[in-house]
SEMARVEX-579477 format. One record per residue: x, y, z of N, C-alpha, C, O in turn. Coordinates in steps of 0.1 Angstrom, whole numbers, plus 5000, padded with zeros to 4 digits. Each point is the difference from the previous one (the first is absolute). Last residue first. Layout:
! SEMARVEX-579477
XYZXYZXYZXYZ ...
! end
This chain:
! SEMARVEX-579477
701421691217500950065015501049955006500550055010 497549774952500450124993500550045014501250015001 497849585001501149984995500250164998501250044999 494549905027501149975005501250004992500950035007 495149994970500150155006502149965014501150055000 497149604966500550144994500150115008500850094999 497349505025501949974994500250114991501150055002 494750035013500650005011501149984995500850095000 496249804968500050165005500750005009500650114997 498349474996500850014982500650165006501250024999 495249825027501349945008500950034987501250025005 494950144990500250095010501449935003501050075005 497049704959500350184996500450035015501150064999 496549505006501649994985500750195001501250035003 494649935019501149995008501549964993501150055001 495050014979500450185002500849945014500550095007 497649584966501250044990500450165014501050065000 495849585017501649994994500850074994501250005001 494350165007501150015013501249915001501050035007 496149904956500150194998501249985013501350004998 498549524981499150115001500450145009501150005006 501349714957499949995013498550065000499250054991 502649904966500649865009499650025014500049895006 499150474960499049884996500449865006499449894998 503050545016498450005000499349884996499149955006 505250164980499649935018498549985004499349925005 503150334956499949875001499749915010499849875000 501250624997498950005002499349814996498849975001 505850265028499649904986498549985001499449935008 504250395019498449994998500249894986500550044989 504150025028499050005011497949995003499349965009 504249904949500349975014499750055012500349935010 498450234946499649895011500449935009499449935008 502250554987499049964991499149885008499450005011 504550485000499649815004498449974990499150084998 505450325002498950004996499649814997500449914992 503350485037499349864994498450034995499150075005 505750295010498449915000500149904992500849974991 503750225008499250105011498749955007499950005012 504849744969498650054997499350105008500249995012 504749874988499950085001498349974996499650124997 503449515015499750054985500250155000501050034994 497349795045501849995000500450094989500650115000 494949734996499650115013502050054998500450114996 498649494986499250094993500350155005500350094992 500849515038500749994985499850134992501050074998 495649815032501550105010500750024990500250114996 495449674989500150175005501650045003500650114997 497649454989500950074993499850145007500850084996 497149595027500949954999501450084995501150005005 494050054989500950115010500949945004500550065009 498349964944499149895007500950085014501050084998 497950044948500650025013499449945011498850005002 499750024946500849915008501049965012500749905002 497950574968500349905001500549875004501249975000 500250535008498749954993500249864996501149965000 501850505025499849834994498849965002499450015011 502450514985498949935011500549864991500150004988 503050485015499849834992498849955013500150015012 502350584982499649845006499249884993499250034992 505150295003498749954991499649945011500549905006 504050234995498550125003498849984995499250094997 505149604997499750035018499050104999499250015009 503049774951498650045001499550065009498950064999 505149714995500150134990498750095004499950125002 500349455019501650065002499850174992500250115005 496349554992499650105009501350085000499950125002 499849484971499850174994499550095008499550104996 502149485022500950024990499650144992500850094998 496249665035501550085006500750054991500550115004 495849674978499850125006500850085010499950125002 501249454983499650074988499950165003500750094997 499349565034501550004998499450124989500050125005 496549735011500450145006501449964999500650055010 495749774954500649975006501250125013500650094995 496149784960501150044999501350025017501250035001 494649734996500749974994501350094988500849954991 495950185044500549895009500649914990500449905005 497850524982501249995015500349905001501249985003 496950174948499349925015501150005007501049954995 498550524997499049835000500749934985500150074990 500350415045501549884996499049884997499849925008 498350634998500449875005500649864990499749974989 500550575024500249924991500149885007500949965007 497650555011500049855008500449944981499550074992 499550325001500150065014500449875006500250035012 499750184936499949905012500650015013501050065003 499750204955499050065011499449905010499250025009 504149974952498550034993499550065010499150094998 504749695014500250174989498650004996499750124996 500449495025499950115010500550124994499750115004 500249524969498550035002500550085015499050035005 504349884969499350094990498750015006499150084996 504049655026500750155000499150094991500150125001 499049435003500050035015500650144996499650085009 500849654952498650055003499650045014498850035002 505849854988499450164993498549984998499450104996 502749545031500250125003499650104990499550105005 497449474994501350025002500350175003499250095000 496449735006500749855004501650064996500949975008 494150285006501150014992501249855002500249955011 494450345000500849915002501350024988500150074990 496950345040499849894987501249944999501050055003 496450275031500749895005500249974985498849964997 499750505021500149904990500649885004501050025006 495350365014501749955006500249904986499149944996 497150485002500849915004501249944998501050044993 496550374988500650005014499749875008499650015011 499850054938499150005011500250035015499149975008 504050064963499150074994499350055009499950115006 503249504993500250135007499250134999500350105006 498249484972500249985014500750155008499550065009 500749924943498650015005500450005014500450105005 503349784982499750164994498650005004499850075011 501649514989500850065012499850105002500150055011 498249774951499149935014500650075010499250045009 503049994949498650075005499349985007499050075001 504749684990500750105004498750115003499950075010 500449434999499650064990500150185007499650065010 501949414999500850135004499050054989500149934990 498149675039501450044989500150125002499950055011 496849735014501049895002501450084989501149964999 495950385034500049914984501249865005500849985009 495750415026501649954997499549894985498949944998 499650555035500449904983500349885002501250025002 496150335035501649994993499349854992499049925001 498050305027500950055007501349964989501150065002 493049944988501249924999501350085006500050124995 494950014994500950035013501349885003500449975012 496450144948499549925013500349985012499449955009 502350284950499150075004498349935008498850035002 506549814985500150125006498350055006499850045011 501049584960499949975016500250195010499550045011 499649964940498849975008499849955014499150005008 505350164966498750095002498749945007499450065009 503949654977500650095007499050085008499749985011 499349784951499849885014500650125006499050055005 501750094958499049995002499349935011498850025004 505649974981499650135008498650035003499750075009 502949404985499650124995499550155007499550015012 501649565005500949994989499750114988500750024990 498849775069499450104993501149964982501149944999 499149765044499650014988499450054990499449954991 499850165058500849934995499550004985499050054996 499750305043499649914988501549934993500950074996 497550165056500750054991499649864985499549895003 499450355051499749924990500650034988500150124996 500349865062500350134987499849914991500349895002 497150225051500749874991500850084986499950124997 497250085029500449935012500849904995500449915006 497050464974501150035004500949875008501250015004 494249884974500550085004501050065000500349994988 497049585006501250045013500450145001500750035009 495749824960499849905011501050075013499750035011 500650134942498750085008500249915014500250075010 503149794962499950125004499450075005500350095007 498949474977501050015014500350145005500050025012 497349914948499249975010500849995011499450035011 502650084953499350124999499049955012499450095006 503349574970501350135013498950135002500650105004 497149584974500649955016500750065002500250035011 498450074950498550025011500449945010499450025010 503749934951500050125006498950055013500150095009 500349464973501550015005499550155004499950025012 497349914958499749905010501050035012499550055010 500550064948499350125007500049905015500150055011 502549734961500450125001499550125010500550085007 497749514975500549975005500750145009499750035012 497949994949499749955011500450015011499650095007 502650014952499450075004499149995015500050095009 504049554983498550064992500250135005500950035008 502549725009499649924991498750044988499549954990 503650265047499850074984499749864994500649974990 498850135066500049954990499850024988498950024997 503750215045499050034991500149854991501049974995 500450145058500949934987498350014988498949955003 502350315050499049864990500650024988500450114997 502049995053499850004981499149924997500049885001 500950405050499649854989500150094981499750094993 501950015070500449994983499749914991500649904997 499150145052499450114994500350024987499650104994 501449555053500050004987499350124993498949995003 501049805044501050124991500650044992501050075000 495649595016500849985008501450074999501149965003 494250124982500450015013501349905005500149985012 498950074945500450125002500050035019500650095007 498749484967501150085002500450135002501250045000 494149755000501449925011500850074996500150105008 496850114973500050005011501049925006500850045008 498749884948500850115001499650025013501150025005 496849634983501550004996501050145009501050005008 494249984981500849935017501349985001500850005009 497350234951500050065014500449945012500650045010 499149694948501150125001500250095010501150035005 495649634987501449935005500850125000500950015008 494650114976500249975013501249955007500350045012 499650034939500150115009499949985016500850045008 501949644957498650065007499850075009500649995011 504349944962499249935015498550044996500150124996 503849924973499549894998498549975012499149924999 505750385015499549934986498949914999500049925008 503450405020498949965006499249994983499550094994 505550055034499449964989499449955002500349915007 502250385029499149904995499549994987499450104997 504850135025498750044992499549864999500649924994 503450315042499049874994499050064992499450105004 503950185022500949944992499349874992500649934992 498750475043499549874997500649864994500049895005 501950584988500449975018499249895002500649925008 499050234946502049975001499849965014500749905003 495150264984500249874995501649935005500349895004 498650555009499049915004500249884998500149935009 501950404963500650005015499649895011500849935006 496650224955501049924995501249945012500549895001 496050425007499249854997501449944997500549915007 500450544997499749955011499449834999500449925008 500250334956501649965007499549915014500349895003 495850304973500849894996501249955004500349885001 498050545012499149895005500549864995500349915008 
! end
């Protein structure tokens, strides 16, 4: 079942990163993009508190009940196994970390999900899919750069690499050449910053037109 999700992600090839939003902003959020075929969200966990934390988890646990099967949810900025387990037992679809923590990758495959965890040079891209990474993603992309990511893909061709960070769909083709498999888009497509400059149908037209130049550069 997991290959199969992971497979999923490699043929989509978009995860939305979805930070910071309110719950009500979050659902509408996520209806526009998912009607425009989009099915891949990361909520990104806040470890500024315990708070905070639980907080971050009651929205990937309220999108889940909300959508269903109809969407795939997965937790950003996971950094421990303990966060592992609890998105696991909310119905979280895969991992992903800004680093490489080798027990997060081990939990995560535990749990029968997808691992995404991050990595910036080559032997931490080779030690986090020997561990059982299923997707290693390349953060920050947009300043290490897809000359960079050409250069250890040469050795690397069986890895697949998601780029993170600061991808704008400008960078998709470049990226895409590189050899990347997926992207993983933040604020430059959802900037929950908007909210307090526009109002609601400004910002969810900001997102739908930001959504079309990523869905068009990836096809």
């Amino acid at each position: 079942m997991m290959s199969d999700l992971k497979d999923r992600i490699l043929e989509e090839k978009l995860i939305v990163i979805l930070r910071g939003l309110a719950e009500e902003k979050l659902i509408a959020t996520v209806d526009i993009l998912k009607n425009m075929g989009m099915h891949f969200f990361e909520l990104a966990i806040d470890n500024e508190s315990e708070l905070s934390m639980e907080k971050s988890l009651r929205n990937i646990e309220g999108l889940r009940k909300h959508y269903g099967d109809s969407i795939h949810i997965g937790a950003g900025t996971v950094i421990n196994k303990l966060q592992v387990k609890r998105v696991a037992e909310i119905g979280g679809e895969y991992i992903i970390s800004p680093n490489l923590n080798e027990e997060v990758v081990r939990a995560t495959k535990e749990m029968g999900l997808v691992s995404i965890p991050g990595a910036a040079t080559p032997s931490e891209i080779i030690r986090a899919y020997q561990e059982g990474a299923d997707i290693v993603k390349v953060f920050p992309a947009n300043y290490l750069g897809e000359a960079y990511i050409r250069a250890i893909k040469a050795p690397l061709d069986y890895i697949p690499i998601a780029a993170v960070g600061g991808i704008r769909p400008e960078d998709i083709p470049a990226f895409q050449s590189a050899g990347v498999s997926c992207f993983g888009v933040g604020k430059q497509l959802v900037d929950a910053g908007l909210f307090s400059s526009y109002c609601d149908e400004e910002v969810f037209q900001i997102i739908e037109d930001r959504a079309k130049r990523y869905l068009q550069a990836i096809r």
